[in-house]
C-alpha positions in Angstrom: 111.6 113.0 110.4 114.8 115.0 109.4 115.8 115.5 105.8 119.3 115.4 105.8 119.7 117.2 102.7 120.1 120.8 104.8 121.9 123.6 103.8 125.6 124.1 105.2 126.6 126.5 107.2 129.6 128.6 106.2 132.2 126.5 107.9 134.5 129.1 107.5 132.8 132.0 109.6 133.7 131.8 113.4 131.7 132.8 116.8 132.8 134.9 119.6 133.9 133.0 122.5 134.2 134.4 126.1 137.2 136.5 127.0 137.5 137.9 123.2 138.8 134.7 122.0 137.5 133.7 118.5 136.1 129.5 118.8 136.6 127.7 115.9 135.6 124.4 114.7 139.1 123.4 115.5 139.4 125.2 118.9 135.9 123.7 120.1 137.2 119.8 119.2 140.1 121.2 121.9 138.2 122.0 124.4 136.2 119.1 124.3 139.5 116.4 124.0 141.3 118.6 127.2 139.8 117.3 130.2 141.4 120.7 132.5 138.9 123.2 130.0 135.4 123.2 131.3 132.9 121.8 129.0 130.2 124.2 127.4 127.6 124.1 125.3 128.4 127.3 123.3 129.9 126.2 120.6 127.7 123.2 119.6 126.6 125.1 116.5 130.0 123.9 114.9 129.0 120.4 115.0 126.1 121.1 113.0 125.8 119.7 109.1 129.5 119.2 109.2 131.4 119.2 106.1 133.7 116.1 104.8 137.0 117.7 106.3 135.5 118.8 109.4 133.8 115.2 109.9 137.0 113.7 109.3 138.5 116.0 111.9 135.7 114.5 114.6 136.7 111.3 113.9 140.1 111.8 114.3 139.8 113.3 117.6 136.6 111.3 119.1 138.6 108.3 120.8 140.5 111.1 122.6 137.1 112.8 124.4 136.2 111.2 127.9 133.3 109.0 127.7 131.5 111.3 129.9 132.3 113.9 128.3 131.0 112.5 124.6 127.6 110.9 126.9 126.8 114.5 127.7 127.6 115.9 124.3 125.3 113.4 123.0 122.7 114.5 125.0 122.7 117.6 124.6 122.6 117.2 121.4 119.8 115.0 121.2 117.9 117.9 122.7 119.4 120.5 120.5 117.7 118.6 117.1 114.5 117.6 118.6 113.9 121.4 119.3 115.5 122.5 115.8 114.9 120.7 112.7 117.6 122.8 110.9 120.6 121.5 113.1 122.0 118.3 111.6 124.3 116.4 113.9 124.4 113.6 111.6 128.1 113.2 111.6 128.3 113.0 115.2 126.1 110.7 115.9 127.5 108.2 113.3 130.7 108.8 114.9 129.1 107.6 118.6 127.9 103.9 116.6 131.7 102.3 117.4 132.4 104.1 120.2 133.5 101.8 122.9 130.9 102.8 125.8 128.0 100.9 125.0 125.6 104.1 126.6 127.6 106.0 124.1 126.7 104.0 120.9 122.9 103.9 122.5 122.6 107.6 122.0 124.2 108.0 118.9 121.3 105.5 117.5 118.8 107.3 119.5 119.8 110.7 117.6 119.9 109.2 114.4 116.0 108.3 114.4 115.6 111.7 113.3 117.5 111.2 109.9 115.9 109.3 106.9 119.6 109.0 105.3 119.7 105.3 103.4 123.2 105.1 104.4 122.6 105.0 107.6 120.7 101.0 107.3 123.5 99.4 107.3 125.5 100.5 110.2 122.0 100.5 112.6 121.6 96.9 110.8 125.1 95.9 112.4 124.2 97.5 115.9 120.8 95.5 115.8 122.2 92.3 114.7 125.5 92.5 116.4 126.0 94.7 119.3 126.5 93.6 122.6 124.7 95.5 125.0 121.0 95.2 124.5 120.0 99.0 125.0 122.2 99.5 121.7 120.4 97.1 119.9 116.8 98.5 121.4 117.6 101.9 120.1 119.1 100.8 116.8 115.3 99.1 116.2 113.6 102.1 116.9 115.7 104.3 114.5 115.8 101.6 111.9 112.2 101.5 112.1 111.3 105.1 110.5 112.7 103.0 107.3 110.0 100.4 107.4 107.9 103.2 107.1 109.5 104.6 104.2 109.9 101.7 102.4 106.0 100.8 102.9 105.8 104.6 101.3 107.5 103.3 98.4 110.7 105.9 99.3 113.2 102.7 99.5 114.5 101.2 96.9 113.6 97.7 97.1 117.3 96.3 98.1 117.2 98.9 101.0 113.6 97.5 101.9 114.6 94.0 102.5 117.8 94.8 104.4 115.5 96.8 106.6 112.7 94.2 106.8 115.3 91.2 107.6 117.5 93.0 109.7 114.2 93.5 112.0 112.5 89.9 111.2 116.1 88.6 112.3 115.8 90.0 115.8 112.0 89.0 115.8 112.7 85.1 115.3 115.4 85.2 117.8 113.9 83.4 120.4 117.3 84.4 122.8 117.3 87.9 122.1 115.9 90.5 125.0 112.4 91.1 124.9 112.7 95.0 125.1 114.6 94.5 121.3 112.2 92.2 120.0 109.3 94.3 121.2 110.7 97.3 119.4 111.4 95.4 116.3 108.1 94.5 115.9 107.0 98.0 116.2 109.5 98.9 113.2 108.1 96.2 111.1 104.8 96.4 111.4 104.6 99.1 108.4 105.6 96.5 106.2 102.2 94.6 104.5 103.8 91.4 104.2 102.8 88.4 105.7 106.0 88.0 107.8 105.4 91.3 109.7 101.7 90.2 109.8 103.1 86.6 111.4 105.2 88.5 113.6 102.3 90.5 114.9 100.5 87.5 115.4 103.1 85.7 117.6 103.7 89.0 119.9 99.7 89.0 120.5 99.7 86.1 121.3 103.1 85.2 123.2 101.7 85.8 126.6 104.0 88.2 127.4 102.2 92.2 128.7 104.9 94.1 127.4 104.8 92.5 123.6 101.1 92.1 123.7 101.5 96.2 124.5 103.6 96.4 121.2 101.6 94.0 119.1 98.5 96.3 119.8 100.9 99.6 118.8 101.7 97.5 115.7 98.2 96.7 114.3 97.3 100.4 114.4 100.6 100.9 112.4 98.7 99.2 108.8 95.8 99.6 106.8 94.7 95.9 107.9 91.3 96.6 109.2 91.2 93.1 110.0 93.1 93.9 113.3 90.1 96.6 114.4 88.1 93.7 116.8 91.2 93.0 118.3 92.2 96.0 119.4 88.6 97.1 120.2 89.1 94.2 122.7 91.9 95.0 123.9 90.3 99.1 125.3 89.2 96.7 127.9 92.7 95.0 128.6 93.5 94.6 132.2 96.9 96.7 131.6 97.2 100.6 130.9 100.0 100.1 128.5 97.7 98.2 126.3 95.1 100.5 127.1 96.9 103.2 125.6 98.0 101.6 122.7 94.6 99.9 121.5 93.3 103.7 122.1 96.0 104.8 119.5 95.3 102.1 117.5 91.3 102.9 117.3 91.9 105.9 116.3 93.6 105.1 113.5 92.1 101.9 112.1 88.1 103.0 113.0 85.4 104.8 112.0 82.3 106.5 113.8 81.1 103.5 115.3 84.2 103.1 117.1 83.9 106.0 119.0 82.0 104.6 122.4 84.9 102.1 123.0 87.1 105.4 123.3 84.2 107.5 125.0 84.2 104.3 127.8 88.0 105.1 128.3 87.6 109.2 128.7 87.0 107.4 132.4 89.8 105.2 132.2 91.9 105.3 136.1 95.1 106.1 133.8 95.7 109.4 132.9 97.6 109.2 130.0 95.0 106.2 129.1 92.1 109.0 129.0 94.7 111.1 127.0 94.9 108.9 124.0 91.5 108.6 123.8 91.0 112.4 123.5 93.6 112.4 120.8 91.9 108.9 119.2 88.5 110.4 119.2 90.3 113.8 117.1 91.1 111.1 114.6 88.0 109.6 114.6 86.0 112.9 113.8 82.2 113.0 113.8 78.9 114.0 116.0 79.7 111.2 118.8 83.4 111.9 119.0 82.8 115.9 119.4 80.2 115.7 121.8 81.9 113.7 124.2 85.2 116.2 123.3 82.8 118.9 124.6 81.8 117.0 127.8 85.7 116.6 128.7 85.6 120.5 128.9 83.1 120.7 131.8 84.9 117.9 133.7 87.2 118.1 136.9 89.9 117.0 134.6 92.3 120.1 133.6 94.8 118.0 131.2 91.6 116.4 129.7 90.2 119.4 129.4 93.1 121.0 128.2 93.6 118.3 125.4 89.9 118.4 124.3 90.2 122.0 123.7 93.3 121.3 121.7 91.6 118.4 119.2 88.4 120.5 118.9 90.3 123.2 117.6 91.6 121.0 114.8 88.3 119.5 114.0 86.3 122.8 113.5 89.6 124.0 111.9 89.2 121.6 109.1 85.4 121.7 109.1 85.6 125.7 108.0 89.4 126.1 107.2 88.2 129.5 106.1 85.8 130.7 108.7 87.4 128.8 111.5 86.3 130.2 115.2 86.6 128.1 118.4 85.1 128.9 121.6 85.3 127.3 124.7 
């Protein structure tokens, strides 16, 4: 998750452009509102951890860039940040939340799941709540769900906790709204240890419905409730991969040793990225069972498998001997 707090760059410092022209924050808003300049990517470094003027400036000039131009943009810049914590495209992406293309105001809320800004609950509350087009309002519950998380982490104040927890429960007990939002709302809130998030869990498992049966799963390995372990112990065995995966996930988090041969059973699973998360799972799991079937996924046909085991045995002898770590295949 990205701090927003970063340092500024020194917005008055420029970068060499092609043809020994000098591109300014100024001169790259230009280029992008004039449709006859070719769009590049050269100058994205001036849209990061913009100050107030220069964020004002954006605004001012967003509602004259081509929607595909500002789809792109976003992006790219979407991209840019998950590769490089230290860019901050905050400002731009809050600019994309009233933009009139609705694919446009999807990724801005995509990009800003990687900020932890309080600010920023309101106006993904609003999209969730009110937006029109129901991919806005799925990606506005995914980036509003990092807050449930911090809130359960006591990092919210406690009027910022409930906006987040209703704003989610809202789109949960909305019987009309499209399952793809509900499903990722209940996702968010399940890091919440209340008995509404609980309830909502609950009615997901239970709606009938594979794909928020597949997020209720994800959700009870999201808690401490160890309550949820037989459930999603039954559910390695589901008839559906996506549930597979996530009750894999979820074993991995809310077990202990003697939950490692419900994961060893799905190191056979047909699903490939099934087997994966049980690899990972049986990292978080630890102990003698878990590491001797890691070992056994190195001799197998398997090179991914393999290729992951290696990777989790690494960590687990790494913090056995921190010290006198030395893996060997």
């Amino acid at each position: 998750m990205r701090l927003c707090h970063l340092p500024r760059r020194d917005t008055k410092s420029a970068r060499a452009a092609p043809h020994g022209a000098t591109l300014t924050f100024e001169s790259f808003l230009e280029d992008l509102v004039d449709e006859s300049r070719p769009q590049t990517y050269s100058g994205l470094v001036h849209l990061s951890g913009l100050a107030n003027g220069e964020a004002a400036k954006l605004g001012s000039a967003w509602g004259a860039i081509s929607t595909a131009r500002k789809r792109a943009l976003l992006a790219r810049l979407i991209e840019l940040g998950e590769d490089n914590a230290h860019l901050d495209f905050n400002h731009v992406f809050r600019a994309s939340l009233e933009d009139a293309d609705a694919e446009v105001r999807r990724k801005g809320a995509q990009g800003l799941w990687e900020y932890d800004d309080r600010t920023l609950i309101e106006p993904l509350s609003d999209l969730l709540l009110n937006d029109p087009a129901p991919e806005v309002r799925t990606a506005a519950a995914m980036s509003l769900g990092k807050f449930a998380a911090l809130a359960q982490e006591g990092k919210l104040i406690r009027k910022d906790a409930a906006r987040v927890l209703n704003s989610l429960m809202s789109a949960i007990d909305n019987a009309a709204e499209d399952t793809e939002v509900r499903r990722r709302a209940i996702e968010g809130v399940a890091s919440f240890d209340a008995p509404r998030s609980e309830q909502a869990v609950r009615g997901a498992y239970g709606s009938g419905d594979v794909r928020l049966i597949q997020s209720a799963v994800y959700a009870m390995g999201q808690g401490s409730n160890l309550d949820w372990l037989p459930t999603v112990l039954k559910e390695t065995r589901s008839g559906h991969s996506g549930v597979r995966y996530e009750a894999a996930v979820a074993a991995g988090k809310l077990g202990g040793e003697e939950t490692a041969p419900y994961l060893v059973r799905l190191l056979q699973d047909d699903d490939h990225q099934v087997r994966i998360a049980a690899v990972r799972a049986l990292g978080d799991l630890g102990g003698q069972t878990a590491k001797r079937a890691l070992k056994h996924c190195l001799t197998v046909d398997d090179e991914p498998l393999a290729d992951a085991a290696a990777e989790v045995l690494e960590a687990l002898e790494f913090e056995d001997d921190p010290l006198g770590y030395k893996f060997e295949v």
